[in-house]
C-alpha positions as CSV (number, residue, x, y, z in Angstrom):
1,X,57.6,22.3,34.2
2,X,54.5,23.0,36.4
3,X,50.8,22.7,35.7
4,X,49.1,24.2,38.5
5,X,46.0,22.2,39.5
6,X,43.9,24.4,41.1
7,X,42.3,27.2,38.7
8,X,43.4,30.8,39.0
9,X,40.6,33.4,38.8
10,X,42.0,36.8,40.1
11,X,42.4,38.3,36.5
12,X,38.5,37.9,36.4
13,X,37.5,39.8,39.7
14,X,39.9,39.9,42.0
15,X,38.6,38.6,46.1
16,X,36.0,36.5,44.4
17,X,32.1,36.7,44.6
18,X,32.6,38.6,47.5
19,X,35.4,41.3,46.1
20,X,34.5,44.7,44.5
21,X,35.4,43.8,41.3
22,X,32.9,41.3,41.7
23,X,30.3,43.4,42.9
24,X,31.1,46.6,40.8
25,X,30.8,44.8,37.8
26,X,27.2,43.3,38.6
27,X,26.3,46.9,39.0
28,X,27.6,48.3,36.1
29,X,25.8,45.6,34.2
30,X,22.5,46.5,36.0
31,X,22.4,49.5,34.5
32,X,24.0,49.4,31.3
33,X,20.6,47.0,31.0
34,X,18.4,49.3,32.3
35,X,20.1,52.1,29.2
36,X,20.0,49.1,27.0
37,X,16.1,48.2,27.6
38,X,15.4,51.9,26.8
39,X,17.5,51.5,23.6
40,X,15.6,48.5,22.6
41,X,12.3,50.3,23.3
42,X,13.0,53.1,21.6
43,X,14.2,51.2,18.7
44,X,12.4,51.8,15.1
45,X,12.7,49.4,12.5
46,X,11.9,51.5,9.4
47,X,14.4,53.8,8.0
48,X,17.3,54.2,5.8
49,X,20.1,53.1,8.3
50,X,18.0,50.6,9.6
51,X,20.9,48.2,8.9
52,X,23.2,50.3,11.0
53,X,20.4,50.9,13.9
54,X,19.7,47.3,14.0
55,X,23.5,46.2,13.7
56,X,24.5,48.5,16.3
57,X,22.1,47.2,18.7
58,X,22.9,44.0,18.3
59,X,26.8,45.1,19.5
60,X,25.0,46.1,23.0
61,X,23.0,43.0,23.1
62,X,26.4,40.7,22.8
63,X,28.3,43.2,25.1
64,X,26.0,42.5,28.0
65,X,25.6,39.3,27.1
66,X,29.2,38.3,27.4
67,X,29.5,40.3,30.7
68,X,26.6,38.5,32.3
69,X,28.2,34.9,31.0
70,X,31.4,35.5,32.6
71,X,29.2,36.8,35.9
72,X,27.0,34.0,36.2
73,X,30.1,31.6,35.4
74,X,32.6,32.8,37.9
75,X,29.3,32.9,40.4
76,X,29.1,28.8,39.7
77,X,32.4,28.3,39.5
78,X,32.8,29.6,43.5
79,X,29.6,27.7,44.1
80,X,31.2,24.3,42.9
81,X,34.3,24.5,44.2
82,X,32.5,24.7,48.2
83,X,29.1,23.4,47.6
84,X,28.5,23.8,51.4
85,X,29.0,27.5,51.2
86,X,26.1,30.0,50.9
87,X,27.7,33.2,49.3
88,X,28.1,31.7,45.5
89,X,24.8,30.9,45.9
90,X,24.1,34.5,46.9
91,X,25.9,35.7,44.2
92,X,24.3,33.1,41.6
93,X,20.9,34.3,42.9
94,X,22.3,38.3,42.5
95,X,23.3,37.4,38.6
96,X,20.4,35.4,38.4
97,X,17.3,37.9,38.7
98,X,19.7,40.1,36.4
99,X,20.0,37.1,34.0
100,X,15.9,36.9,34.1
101,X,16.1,41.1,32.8
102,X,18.3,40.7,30.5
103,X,16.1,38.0,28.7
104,X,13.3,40.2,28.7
105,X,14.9,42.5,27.2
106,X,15.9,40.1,24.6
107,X,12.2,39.1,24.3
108,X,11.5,42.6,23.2
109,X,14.8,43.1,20.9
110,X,13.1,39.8,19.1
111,X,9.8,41.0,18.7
112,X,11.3,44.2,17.0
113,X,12.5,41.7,14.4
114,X,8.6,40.9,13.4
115,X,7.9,44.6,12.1
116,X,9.4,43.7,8.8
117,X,7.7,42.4,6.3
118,X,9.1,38.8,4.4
119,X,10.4,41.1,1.2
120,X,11.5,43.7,3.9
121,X,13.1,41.6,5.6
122,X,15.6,40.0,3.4
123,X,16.4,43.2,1.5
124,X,17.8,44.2,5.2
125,X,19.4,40.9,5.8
126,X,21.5,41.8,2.9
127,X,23.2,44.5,3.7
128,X,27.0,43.8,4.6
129,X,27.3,44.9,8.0
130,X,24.4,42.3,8.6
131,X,25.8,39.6,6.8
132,X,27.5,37.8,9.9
133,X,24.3,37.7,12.1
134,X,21.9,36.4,9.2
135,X,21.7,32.7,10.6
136,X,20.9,34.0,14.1
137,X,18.3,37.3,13.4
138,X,16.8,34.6,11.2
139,X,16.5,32.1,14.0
140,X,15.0,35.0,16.5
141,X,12.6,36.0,14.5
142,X,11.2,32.6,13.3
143,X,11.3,32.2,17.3
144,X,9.9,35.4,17.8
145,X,7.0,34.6,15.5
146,X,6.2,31.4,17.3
147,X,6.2,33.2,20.8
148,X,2.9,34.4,22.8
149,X,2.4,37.9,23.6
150,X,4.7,39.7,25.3
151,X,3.3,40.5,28.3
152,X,3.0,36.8,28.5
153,X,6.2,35.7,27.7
154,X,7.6,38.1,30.1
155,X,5.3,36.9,32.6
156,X,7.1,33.4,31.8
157,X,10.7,34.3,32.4
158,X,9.7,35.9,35.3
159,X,8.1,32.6,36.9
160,X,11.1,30.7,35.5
161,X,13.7,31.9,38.8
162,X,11.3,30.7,40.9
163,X,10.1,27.8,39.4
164,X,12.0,25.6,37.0
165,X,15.5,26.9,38.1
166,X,14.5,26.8,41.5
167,X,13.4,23.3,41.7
168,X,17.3,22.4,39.4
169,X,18.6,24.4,42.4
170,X,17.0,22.4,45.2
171,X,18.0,19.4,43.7
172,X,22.2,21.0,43.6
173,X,21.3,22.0,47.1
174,X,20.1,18.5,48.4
175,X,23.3,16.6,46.2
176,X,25.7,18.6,48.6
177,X,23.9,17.7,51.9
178,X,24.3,14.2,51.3
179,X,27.4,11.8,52.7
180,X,28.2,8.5,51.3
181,X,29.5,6.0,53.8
182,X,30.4,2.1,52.7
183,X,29.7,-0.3,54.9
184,X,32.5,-1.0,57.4
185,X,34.5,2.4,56.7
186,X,34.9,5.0,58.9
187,X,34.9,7.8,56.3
188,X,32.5,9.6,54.5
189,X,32.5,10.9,51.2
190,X,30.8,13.5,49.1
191,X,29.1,12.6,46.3
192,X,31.9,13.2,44.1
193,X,34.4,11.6,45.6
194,X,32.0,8.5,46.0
195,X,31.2,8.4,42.4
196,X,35.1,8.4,41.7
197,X,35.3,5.4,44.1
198,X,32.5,3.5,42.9
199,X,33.3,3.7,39.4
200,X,37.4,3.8,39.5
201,X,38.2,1.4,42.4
202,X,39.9,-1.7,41.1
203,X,38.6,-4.3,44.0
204,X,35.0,-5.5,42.9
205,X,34.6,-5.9,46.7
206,X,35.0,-2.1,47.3
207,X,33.1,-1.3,44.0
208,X,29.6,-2.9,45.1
209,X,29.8,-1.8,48.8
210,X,30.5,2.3,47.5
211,X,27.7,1.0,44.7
212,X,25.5,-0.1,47.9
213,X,25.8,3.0,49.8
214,X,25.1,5.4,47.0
215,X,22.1,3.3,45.9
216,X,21.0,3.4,49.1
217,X,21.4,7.5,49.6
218,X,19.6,8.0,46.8
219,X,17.2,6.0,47.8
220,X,16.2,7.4,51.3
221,X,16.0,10.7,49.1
222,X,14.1,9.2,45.8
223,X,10.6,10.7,47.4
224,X,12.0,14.1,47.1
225,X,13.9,14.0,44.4
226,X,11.0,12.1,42.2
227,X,8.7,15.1,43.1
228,X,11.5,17.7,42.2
229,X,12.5,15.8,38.3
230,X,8.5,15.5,38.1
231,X,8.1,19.3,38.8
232,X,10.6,20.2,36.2
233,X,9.1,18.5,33.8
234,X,5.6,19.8,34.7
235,X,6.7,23.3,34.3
236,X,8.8,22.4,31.3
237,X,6.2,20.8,29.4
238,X,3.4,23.4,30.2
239,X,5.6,25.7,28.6
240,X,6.5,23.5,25.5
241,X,2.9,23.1,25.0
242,X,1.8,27.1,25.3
243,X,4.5,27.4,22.2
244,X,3.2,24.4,20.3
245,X,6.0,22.0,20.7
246,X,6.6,18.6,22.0
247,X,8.9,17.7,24.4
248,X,11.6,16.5,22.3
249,X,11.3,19.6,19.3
250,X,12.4,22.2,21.7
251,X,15.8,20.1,22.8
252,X,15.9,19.3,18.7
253,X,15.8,23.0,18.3
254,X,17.8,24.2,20.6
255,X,20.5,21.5,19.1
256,X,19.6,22.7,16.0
257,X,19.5,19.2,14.2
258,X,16.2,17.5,12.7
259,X,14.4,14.1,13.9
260,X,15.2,13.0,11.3
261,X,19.0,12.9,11.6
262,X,18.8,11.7,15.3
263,X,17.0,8.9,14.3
264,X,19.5,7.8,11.9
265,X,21.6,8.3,14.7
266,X,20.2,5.7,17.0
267,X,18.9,3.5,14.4
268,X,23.0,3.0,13.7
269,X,23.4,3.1,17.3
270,X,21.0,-0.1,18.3
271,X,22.8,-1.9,15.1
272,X,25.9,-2.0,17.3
273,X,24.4,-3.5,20.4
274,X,25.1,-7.2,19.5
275,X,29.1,-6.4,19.0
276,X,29.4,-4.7,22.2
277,X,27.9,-7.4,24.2
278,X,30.8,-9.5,23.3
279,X,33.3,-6.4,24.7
280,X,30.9,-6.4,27.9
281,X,31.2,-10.4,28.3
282,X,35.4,-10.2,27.5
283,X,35.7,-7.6,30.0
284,X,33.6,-10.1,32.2
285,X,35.9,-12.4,32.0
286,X,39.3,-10.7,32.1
287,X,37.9,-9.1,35.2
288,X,36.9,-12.8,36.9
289,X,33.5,-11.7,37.6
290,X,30.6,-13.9,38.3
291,X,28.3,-11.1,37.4
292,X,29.1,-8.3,35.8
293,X,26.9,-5.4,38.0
294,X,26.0,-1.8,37.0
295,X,29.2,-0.4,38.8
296,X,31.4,-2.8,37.2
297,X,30.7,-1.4,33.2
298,X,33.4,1.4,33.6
299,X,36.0,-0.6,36.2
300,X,39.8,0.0,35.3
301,X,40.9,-3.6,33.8
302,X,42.9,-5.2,36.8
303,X,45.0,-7.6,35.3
304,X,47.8,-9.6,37.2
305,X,50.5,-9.2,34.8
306,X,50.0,-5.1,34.0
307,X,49.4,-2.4,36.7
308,X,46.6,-0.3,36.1
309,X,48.1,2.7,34.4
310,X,48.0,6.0,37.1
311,X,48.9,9.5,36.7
312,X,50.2,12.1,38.5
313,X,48.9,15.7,37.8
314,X,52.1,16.7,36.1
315,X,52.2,13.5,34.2
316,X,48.7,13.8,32.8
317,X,48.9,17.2,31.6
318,X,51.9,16.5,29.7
319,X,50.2,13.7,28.4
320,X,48.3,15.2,26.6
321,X,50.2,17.9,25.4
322,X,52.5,15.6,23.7
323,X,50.0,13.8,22.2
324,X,47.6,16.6,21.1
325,X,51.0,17.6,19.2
326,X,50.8,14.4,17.1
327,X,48.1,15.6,15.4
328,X,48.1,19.6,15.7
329,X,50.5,21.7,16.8
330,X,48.2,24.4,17.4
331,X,46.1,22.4,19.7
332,X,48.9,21.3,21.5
333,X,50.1,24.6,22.2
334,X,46.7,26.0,23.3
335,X,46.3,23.0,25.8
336,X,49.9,24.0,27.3
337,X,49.2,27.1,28.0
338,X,45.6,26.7,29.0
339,X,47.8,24.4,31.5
340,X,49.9,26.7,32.7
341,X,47.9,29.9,33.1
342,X,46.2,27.5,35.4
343,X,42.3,27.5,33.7
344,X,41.7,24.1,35.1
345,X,40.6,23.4,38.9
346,X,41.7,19.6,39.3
347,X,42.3,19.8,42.8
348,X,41.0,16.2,44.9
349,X,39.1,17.5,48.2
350,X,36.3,17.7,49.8
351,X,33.6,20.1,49.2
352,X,33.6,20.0,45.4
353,X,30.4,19.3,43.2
354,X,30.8,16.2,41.1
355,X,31.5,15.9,37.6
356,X,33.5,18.0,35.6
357,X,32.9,20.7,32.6
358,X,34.6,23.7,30.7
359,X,32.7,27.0,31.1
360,X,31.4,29.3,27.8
361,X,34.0,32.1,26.5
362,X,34.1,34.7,29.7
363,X,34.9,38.3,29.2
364,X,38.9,38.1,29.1
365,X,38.9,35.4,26.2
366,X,39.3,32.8,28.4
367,X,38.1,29.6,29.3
368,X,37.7,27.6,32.6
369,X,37.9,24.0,33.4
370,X,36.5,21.6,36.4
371,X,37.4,18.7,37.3
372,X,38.6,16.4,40.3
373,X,41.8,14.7,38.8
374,X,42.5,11.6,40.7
375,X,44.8,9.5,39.0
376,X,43.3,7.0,36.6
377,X,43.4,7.2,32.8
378,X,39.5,8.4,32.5
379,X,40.9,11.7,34.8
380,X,43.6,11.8,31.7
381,X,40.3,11.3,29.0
382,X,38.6,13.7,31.3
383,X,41.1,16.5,30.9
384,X,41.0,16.2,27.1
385,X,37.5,16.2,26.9
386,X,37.6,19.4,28.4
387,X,40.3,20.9,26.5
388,X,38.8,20.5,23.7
389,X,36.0,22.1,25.0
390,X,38.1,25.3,25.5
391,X,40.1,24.6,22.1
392,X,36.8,24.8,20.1
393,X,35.7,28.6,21.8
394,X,39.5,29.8,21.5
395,X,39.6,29.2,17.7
396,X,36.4,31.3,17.8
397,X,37.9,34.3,20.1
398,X,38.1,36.6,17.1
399,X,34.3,36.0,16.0
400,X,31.0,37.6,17.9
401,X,29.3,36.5,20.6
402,X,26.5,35.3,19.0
403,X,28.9,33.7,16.5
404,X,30.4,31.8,19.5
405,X,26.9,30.4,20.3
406,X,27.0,26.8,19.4
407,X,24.7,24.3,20.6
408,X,25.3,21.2,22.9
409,X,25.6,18.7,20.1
410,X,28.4,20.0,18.4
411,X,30.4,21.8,21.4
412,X,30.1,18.0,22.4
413,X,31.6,17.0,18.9
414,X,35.5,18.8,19.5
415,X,35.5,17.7,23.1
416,X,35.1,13.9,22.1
417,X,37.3,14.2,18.9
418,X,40.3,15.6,21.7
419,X,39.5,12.7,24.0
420,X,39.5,10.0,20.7
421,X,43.2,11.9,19.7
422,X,44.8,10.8,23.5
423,X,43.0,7.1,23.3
424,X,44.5,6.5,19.9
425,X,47.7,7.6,20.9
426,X,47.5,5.7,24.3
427,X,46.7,2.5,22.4
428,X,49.5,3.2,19.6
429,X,52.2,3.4,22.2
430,X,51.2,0.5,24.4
431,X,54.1,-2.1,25.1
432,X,52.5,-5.5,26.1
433,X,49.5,-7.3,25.6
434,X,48.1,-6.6,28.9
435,X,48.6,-3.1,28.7
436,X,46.6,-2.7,25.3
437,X,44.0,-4.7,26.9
438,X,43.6,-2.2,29.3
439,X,43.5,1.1,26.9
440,X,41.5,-0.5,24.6
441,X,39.1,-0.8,27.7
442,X,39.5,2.6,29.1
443,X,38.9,3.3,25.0
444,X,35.6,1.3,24.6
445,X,34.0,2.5,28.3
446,X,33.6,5.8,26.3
447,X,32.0,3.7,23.4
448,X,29.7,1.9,25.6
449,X,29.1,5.1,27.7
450,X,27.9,6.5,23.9
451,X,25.8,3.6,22.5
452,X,24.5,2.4,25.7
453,X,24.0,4.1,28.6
454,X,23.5,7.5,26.9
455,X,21.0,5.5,24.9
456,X,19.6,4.4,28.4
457,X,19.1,8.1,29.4
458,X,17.5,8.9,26.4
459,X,14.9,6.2,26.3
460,X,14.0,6.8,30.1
461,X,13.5,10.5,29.5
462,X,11.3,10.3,26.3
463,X,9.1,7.5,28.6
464,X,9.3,9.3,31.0
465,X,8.0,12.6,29.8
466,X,5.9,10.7,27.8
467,X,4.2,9.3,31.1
468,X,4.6,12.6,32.5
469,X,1.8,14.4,29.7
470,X,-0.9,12.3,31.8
471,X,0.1,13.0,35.6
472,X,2.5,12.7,37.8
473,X,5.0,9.3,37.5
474,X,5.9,8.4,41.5
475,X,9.2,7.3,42.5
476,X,8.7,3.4,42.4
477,X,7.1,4.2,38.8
478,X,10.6,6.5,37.6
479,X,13.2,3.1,39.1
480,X,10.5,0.8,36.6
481,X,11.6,2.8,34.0
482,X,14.8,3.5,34.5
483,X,15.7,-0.2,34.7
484,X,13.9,-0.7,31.8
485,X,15.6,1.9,29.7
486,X,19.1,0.1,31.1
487,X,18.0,-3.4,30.1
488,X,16.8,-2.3,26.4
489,X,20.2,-0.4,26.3
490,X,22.6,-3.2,27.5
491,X,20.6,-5.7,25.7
492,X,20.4,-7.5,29.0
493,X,24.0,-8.3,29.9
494,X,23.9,-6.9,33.2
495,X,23.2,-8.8,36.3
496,X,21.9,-6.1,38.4
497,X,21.3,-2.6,37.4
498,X,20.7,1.3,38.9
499,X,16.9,1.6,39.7
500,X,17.8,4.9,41.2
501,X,20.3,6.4,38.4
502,X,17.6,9.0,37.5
503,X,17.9,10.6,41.1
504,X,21.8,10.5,40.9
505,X,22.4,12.0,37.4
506,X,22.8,15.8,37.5
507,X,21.7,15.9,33.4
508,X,18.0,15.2,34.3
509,X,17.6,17.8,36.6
510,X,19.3,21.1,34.7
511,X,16.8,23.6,33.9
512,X,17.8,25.1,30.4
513,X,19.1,22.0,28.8
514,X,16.1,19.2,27.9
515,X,17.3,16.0,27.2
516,X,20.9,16.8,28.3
517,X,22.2,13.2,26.8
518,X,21.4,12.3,22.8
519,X,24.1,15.2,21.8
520,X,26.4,13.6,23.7
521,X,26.0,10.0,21.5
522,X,25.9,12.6,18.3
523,X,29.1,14.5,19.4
524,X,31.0,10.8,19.6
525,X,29.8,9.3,16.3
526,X,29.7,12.9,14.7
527,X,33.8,13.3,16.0
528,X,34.5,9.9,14.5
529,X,33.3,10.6,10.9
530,X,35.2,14.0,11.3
531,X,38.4,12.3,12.3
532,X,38.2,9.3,9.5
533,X,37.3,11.9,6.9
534,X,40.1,15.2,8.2
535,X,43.0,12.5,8.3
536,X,42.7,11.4,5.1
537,X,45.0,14.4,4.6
538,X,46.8,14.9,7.6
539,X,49.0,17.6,6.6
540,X,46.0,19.9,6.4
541,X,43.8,18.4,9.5
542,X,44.3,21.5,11.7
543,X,43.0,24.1,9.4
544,X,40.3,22.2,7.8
545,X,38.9,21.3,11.3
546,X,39.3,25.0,12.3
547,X,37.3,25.9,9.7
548,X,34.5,24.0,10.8
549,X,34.8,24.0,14.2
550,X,34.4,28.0,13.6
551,X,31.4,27.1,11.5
552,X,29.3,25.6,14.4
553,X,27.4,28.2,15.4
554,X,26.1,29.7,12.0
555,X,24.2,26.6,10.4
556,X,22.4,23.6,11.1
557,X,24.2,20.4,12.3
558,X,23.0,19.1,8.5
559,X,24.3,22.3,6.6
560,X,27.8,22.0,8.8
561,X,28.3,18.3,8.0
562,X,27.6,18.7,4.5
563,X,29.7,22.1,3.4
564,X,32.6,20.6,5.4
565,X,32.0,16.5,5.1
566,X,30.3,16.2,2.2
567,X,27.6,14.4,3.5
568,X,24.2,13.8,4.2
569,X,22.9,13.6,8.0
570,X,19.7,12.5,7.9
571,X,20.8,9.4,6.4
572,X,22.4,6.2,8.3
573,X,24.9,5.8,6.1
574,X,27.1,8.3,8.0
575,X,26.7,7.2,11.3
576,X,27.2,3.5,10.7
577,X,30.4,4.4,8.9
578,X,31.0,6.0,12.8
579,X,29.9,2.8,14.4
580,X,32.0,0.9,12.5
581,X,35.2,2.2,13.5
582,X,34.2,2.5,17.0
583,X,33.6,-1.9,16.6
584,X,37.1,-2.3,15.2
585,X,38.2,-1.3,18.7
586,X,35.6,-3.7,20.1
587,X,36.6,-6.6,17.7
588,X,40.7,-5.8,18.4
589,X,39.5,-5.9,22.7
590,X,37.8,-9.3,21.9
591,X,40.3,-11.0,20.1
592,X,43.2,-9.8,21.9
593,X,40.7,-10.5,25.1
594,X,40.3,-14.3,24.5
595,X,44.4,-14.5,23.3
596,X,45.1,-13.3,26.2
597,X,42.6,-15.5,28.2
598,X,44.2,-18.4,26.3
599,X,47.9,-17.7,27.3
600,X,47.2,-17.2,31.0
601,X,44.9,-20.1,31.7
């Protein structure tokens, strides 16, 4: 059986960004915009078959939209496979000024949506062919309604290419110049491939001296990079502010989830911190560390008795195939053949962005995968994560685009529900004591990832941004912070920490996505009381999951968890019942921890 491991992208356009099909179909979606725009312009509310006017607009507005998705994606895809090379960037800069059009002429479809009045307005939301889009004209026009005038907001979006996306794109453009070299290697690495080394390498020794280089990269570039992540935020928070929000009610919005709920969240979260402390101190001392530094937290556990468990390609996509089947056979399936149509670029080389994602739906269906597979059981966690990414749009194929429009915080939910599935099956099939030691490790780096250094991003960035409302916050000022934010979040168990993990991370420095980290602690905790509460009947888990997961993009994160879970959000209650069975793993690490301590003393 073979899994290829590079992706295969001719059935999108054939000869890539620079091949006709590329190139015909950015054309042809040029101008079916330009007949669109006139469409939307022409457009008139009142009527008899407004319903019909208004519903068969809205079938244009999702046709481009899908077309310029699967444009812009393919365009980024060829940009982070070859970061060095300069015509996906030419192409992302092509689909890009179209991108900007097209949201104008969304703008103006919204507007359109303010001529009726309240009572006119739900009398059309109720006719049938309607009925599907309800949740999302609702949510335009309440946008809509809280927009400035349209010559303004148009004014915006046009300033947005050159101005927030161009200072993300400087930052993706400086990332790929720079070369990480350890001290007393003769190679260089990307940034990728250094972060894989840094965090993944089983000798401390090699650990801190790929943790010393990178630190000290990003250092030598902290002055630029502090006055690019202050510029974003500048130009993000002017805008904010002309639409009379705050900086964290446009990233609630856009997740579409109340304070409320994420501060339950968090307030279950910090509850937890005392527990994993004692996994952090275990791990300490299974690893015979003195210290226990920032790049030790997520270090394979190196025990003499059990080899650190390593994958081969084919190996790890059978993996989890097999154990996807354990729980769904549909799942299972999909991940196979996801596999071997080849959707996922795994490839270890040079050249290649860091980091790894799934793409949104393109045109043809499908999905696509990045990654850079190299072996170790995160790689295998990696490649579920993702697939369940790709899982959660494929069981929405059938539905509209705007139906397939979920939000970060759940898309983040059936990614970390796939990756839970392969730990738990890991765990269940381990033969020794030394080997469970080490998946309940490679198990809890994800927890700790979660409740702590998640947590860590998400308390720099609201200082941050709150520092940032009275000027601009210098570099030495951003590394104060940041170290700050670690401490609070580890509680203090680490002996040295990342002043300059704020440069490094990617998340702080995309343009569309604010506060690209607290969905990922309420996709864990939010997969967790899915899985507890779906498995209680096992025989049905795959269709009852379906039917929420297909549910994501048509209601608030507190109407979804309700209808499907019966419960209440906004209260703790929920989330500690998460964090509790995320601490049996850390009390089952511990005990087993100092056992196994005990018997090899």
């Amino acid at each position: 059986m073979t899994y290829p491991n590079t992706w295969q992208l001719d059935d999108l356009y054939p000869g890539g960004v620079e091949g006709s099909a590329f190139k015909e179909s950015l054309e042809a979606a040029k101008i079916e915009k330009e007949l669109l725009s006139k469409k939307v312009k022409a457009f008139e509310a009142k009527g008899e078959a407004a319903d019909q006017a208004l519903y068969q607009l809205i079938q244009d507005l999702e046709g481009l939209e899908e077309e310029l998705v699967t444009l812009d994606s393919f365009a980024q895809m060829a940009a982070d496979t070859d970061i060095q090379a300069e015509v996906p960037v030419l192409a992302l800069d092509r689909v890009g000024q179209l991108l900007e059009s097209f949201d104008g002429l969304a703008l103006n479809f919204d507007q359109k949506l303010l001529a009726w009045s309240e009572e006119e307005w739900q009398d059309l939301l109720a006719s049938p062919v309607l009925a599907p889009y309800r949740f999302h004209l609702e949510e335009r026009r309440r946008e809509a309604s809280q927009a400035l005038d349209p010559k303004t907001e148009r004014l915006l979006l046009a300033l947005d290419r050159d101005g927030i996306e161009a200072w993300s794109q400087t930052y993706d453009s400086l990332v790929a110049c720079l070369h990480i070299q350890p001290e007393g290697s003769k190679t260089t690495y990307s940034v990728g491939q250094a972060m894989n080394h840094m965090l993944d390498d089983p000798d401390p020794k090699k650990r801190a001296a790929f943790f010393k280089a990178w630190e000290a990269a990003f250092t030598e570039m902290g002055p630029v990079f502090a006055r690019i992540l202050n510029h974003l935020a500048g130009y993000r928070m002017t805008e904010q502010k002309a639409h009379g929000d705050d900086f964290l009610e446009e990233p609630l919005r856009q997740n579409r989830m109340t304070y409320h709920t994420l501060g339950a969240m968090w307030e279950a979260v910090d509850a937890a911190r005392p527990d994993l402390l004692q996994f952090l101190k275990t791990k300490q001392k299974l690893l015979q560390l003195d210290k226990l530094n920032w790049q030790d937290i997520a270090a394979p556990l190196t025990l003499s008795d059990s080899q650190v468990q390593r994958y081969t390609w084919e190996e790890a996509c059978q993996f989890v195939v097999d154990h996807f089947r354990k729980t769904s056979e549909e799942m299972a399936d999909f991940a196979d053949q996801a596999l071997k149509a080849g959707w996922v670029e795994a490839e270890d080389r040079p050249g290649k962005r860091p980091g790894g994602y799934c793409t949104e739906p393109l045109a043809n269906g499908e999905s696509r995968i990045f990654m850079t597979f190299t072996g170790s059981a995160q790689d295998v966690s990696t490649l579920a994560h993702e697939l369940g990414h790709a899982f959660h749009s494929y069981v929405m194929r059938d539905l509209s685009t705007w139906q397939q429009g979920y939000a970060m915080n759940v898309a983040e939910t059936a990614s970390t529900l796939a990756e839970n599935l392969i730990a738990s099956s890991q765990l269940a099939e381990a033969k020794d004591p030394g080997q469970r030691l080490q998946l309940l490790n490679a198990k809890l780096e994800n927890t700790t990832a979660m409740f702590m250094d998640i947590r860590a991003r998400y308390l720099f960035e609201k200082n941050f941004y709150s520092e940032r409302q009275a000027g601009y916050v210098g570099e030495e000022r951003l590394n104060q912070l940041m170290v700050s934010a670690q401490r609070e979040a580890f509680a203090g168990a680490l002996d040295s920490y990342h002043p300059h993990f704020w440069a490094s991370k990617l998340h702080f420095f995309i343009s569309d996505v604010p506060f690209y980290n607290f969905p990922y602690s309420f996709g864990y905790l939010f997969s967790q009381g899915i899985l507890a509460e779906l498995m209680k009947d096992p025989d049905h888990f795959t269709e009852r999951y379906v039917a929420l997961l297909r549910d994501t993009a048509v209601m608030t994160v507190e109407d979804l968890a309700a209808k499907h879970l019966g419960v209440d959000l906004t209260q703790i209650d929920f989330w500690q019942e998460g964090v509790a069975l995320a601490l049996q793993d850390v009390r089952a690490f511990v005990h087993e921890g100092q056992a196994y301590l005990e018997n090899n003393q």
